[in-house]
C-alpha positions in Angstrom: -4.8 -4.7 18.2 -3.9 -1.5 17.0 -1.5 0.5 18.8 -2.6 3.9 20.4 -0.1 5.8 21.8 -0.3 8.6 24.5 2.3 11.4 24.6 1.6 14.6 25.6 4.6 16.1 24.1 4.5 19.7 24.4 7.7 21.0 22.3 7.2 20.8 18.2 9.4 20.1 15.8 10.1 21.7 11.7 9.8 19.5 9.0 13.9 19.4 8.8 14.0 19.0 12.5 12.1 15.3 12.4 13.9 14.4 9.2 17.4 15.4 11.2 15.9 13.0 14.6 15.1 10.2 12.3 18.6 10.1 11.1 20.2 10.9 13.8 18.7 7.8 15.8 18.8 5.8 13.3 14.9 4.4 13.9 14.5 1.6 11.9 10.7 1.7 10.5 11.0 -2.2 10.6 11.0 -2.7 14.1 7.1 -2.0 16.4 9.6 -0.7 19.1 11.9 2.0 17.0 8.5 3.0 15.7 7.3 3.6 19.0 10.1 5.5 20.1 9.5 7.9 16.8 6.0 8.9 18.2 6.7 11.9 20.3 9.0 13.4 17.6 6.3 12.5 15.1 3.4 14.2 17.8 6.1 17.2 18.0 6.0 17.8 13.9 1.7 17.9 14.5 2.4 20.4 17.3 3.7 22.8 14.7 0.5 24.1 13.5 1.9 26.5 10.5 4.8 23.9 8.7 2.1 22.4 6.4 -0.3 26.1 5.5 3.5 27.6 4.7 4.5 24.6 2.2 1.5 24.3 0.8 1.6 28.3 -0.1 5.0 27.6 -0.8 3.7 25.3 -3.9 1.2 28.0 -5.1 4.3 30.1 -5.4 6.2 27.5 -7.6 2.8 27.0 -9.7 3.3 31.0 -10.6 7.0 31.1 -11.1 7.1 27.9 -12.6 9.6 26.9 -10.6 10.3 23.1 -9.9 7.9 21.6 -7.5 10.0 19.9 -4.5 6.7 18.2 -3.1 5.0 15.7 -4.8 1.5 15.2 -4.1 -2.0 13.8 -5.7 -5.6 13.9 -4.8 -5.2 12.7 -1.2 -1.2 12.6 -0.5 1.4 15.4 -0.3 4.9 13.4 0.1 6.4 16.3 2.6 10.4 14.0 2.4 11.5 11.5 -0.1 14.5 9.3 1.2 17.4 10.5 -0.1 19.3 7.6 -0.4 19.3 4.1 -0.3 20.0 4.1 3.4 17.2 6.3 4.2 14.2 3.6 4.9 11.2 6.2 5.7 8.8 8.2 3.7 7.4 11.3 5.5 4.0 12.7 3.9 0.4 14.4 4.7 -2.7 12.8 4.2 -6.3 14.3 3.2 -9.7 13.2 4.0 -12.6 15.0 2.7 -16.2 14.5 4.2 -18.7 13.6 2.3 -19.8 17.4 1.4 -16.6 18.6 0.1 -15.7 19.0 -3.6 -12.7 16.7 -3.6 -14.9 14.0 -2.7 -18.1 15.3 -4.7 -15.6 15.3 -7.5 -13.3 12.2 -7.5 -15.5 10.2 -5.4 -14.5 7.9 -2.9 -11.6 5.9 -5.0 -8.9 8.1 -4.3 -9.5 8.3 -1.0 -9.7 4.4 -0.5 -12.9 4.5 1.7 -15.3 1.4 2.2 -11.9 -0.5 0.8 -10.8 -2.6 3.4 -7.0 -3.1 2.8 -4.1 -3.9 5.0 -0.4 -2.7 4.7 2.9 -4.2 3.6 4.7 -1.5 5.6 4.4 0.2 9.0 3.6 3.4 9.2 3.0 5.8 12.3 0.3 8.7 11.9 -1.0 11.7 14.0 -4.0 13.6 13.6 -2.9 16.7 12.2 -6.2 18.8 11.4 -10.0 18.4 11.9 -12.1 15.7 13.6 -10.4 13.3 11.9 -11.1 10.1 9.3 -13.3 7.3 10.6 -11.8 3.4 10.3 -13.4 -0.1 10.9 -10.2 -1.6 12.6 -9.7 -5.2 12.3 -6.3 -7.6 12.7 -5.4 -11.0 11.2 -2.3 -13.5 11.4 -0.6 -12.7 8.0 1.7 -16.1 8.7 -1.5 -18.5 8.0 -3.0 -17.1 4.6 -1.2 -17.7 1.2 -2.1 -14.9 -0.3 -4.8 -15.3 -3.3 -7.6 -13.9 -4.5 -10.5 -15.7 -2.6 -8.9 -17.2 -0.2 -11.1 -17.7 3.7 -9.2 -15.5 6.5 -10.2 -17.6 9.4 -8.8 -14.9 11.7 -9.9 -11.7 10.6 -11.5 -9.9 13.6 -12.8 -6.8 13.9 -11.4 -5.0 17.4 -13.0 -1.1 17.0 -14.2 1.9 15.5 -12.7 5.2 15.7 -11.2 8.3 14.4 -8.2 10.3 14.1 -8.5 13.0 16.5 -6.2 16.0 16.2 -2.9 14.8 18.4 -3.8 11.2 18.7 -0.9 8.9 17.4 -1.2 5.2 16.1 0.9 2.8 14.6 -0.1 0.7 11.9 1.4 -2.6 12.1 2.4 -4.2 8.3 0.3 -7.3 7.3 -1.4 -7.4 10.4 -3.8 -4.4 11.1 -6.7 -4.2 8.4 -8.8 -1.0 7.9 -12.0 0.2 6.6 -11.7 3.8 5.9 -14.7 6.2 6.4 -15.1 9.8 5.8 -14.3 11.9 8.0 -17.4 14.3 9.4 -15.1 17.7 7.7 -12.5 18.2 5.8 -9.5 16.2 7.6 -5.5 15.8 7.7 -3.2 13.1 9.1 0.6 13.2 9.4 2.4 9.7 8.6 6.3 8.0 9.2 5.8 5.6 7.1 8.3 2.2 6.3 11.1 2.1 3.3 12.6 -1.0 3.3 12.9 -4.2 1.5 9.7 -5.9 3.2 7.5 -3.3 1.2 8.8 -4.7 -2.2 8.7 -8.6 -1.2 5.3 -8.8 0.6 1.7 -8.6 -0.8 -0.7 -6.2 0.0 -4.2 -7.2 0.4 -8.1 -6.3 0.3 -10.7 -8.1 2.1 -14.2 -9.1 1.5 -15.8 -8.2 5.2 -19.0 -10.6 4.4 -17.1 -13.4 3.2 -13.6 -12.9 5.9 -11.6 -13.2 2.4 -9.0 -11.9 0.5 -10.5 -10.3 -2.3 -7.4 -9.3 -4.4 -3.5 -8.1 -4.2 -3.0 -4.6 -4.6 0.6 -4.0 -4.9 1.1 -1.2 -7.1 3.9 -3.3 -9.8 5.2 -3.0 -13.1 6.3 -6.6 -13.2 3.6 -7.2 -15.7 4.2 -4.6 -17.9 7.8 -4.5 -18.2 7.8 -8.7 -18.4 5.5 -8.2 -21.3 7.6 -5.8 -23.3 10.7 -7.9 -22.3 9.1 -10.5 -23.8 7.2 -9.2 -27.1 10.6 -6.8 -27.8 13.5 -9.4 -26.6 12.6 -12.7 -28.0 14.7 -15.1 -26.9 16.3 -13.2 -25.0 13.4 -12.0 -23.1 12.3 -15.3 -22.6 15.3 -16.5 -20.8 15.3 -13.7 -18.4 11.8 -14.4 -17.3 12.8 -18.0 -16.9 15.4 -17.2 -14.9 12.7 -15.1 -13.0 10.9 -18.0 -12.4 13.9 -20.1 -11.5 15.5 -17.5 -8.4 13.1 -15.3 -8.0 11.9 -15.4 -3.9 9.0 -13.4 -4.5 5.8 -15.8 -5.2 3.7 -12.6 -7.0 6.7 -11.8 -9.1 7.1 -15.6 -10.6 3.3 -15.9 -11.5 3.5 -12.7 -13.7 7.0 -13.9 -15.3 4.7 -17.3 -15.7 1.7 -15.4 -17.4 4.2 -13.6 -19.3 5.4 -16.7 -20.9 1.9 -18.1 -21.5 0.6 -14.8 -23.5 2.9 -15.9 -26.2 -0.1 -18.8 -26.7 -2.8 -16.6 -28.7 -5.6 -19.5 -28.5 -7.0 -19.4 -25.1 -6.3 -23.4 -24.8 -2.9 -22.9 -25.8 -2.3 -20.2 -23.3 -3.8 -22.5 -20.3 -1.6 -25.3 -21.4 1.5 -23.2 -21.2 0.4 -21.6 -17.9 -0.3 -25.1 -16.2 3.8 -25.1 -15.7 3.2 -22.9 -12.9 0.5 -25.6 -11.3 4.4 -27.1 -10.0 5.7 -23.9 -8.6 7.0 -24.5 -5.1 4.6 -21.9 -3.9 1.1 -22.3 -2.6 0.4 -19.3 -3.5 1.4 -19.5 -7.3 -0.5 -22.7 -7.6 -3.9 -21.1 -6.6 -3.5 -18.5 -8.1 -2.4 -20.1 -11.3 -5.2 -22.5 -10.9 -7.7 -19.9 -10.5 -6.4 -18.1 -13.4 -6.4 -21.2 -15.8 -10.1 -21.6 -14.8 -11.2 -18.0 -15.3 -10.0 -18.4 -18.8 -11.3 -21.8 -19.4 -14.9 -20.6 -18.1 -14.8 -17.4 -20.6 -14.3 -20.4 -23.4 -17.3 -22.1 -22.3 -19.4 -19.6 -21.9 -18.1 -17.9 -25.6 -19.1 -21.6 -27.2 -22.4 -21.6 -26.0 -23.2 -18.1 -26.2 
């Protein structure tokens, strides 16, 4: 179940100030229990109710003087600290949720916001209710150790364990591939403060969405440029690009990354029948998870021929 936390830490903290206490204690964002221990310094940072309002005027000021912006920052996320260095394995940023009345949701709509998208996370991240009544969530948990990881897949497991929001103070921590959350809007305008995990895990395990009607995975969404960059290797190098991707294929431990250097190969194949030939070479991968997906893929392809023959 998702973990709440209760500290009623009265003392806050500056931006530098939790940056400094991360470093200094060396929390490893890895680990449930150094997580933990970062909650009152992360509940401290929320107790200081003028650090974001000054940065964020702070950035109006570099939007007039055109000086260079030192936050970076899109519809919903303002990354408040970047690591530094390869050492530094956390992410600090501020989160926005609009209700359902205000212009940044009128305006995008909900896609930026990732509400009604179930979704778990490849990382742990803690987060404290910063400002306003806070986001709603569906909460739900599963055991990431028994599903392969493709699109369609049944997750026996998936249960749902509450519904709440993000009161101002409250701190939770999200646990990676195991808590799974519906976002809803929040009932006003709403911000959340979040530690959030840099380490190898993030690049190495899938992130997931899930079908709630079905208990399924309904697709990875792993933000990579695997498939663009195999392409181009491939359509730029010739033969040289070709062996790296089989060499991809070959010692590559990551199960998402071999299917796209597979696909890769296969596009060379212009006829559809060609191209599912080629990709059947990935039906041997020693991964489950290729072999569905590869599977799935092949069929997709080979339904679209059908279907153009007939149509």
């Amino acid at each position: 179940m998702l973990v709440h936390i209760d500290t009623n830490e009265k003392d806050d903290f500056t931006l530098d100030e939790l940056v400094h206490w991360l470093k200094e204690n060396r929390i490893d964002t890895s680990s449930h229990q150094d997580m933990l221990k970062a909650a009152p310094a992360l509940k401290r940072l929320a107790n200081n109710r003028s650090f974001l309002a000054d940065l964020a005027v702070s950035e109006i000021k570099d939007v007039c003087t055109s000086d260079p912006h030192i936050y970076h920052y899109s519809a919903q996320v303002m990354l408040l600290h970047l690591p530094d260095n390869q050492q530094d394995n956390f992410y600090i940023r501020a989160n926005f949720w609009p209700s359902v009345k205000d212009q940044p949701l009128v305006a995008a709509g909900p896609g930026p916001f990732f509400y009604n998208r179930p979704h778990d996370h490849n990382f742990n991240f803690l987060t404290v209710g910063y400002y306003g009544p806070g986001y709603w969530s569906n909460y739900y948990e599963y055991d990431h150790e028994r599903v392969t990881g493709y699109p369609g897949e049944h997750v026996p497991d998936l249960v749902f364990t509450e519904k709440r929001a993000l009161t101002e103070g409250h701190v939770m921590l999200y646990r990676a591939s195991q808590d799974v959350h519906e976002q809803l809007p929040a009932d006003s305008m709403s911000i959340s403060l979040n530690i959030l995990e840099n380490t190898p895990r993030v690049r190495l395990t899938d992130q997931y969405s899930f079908d709630l009607e079905r208990n399924a995975i309904r697709q990875i969404i792993n933000i990579s440029l695997a498939p663009a960059v195999f392409n181009m290797a491939l359509h730029l190098g010739g033969e040289d690009g070709r062996d790296a991707l089989s060499e991809i294929i070959r010692l590559s431990p990551d199960p998402f990354i071999r299917f796209n250097a597979y696909k890769a190969l296969a596009s060379e194949c212009r006829e559809p029948a060609k191209y599912c030939e080629a990709l059947a070479s990935a039906l041997s991968d020693k991964s489950s998870m290729v072999t569905r997906w590869a599977d799935r893929h092949i069929a997709d392809v080979q339904r679209g021929m059908n279907e153009g023959s007939t149509g």
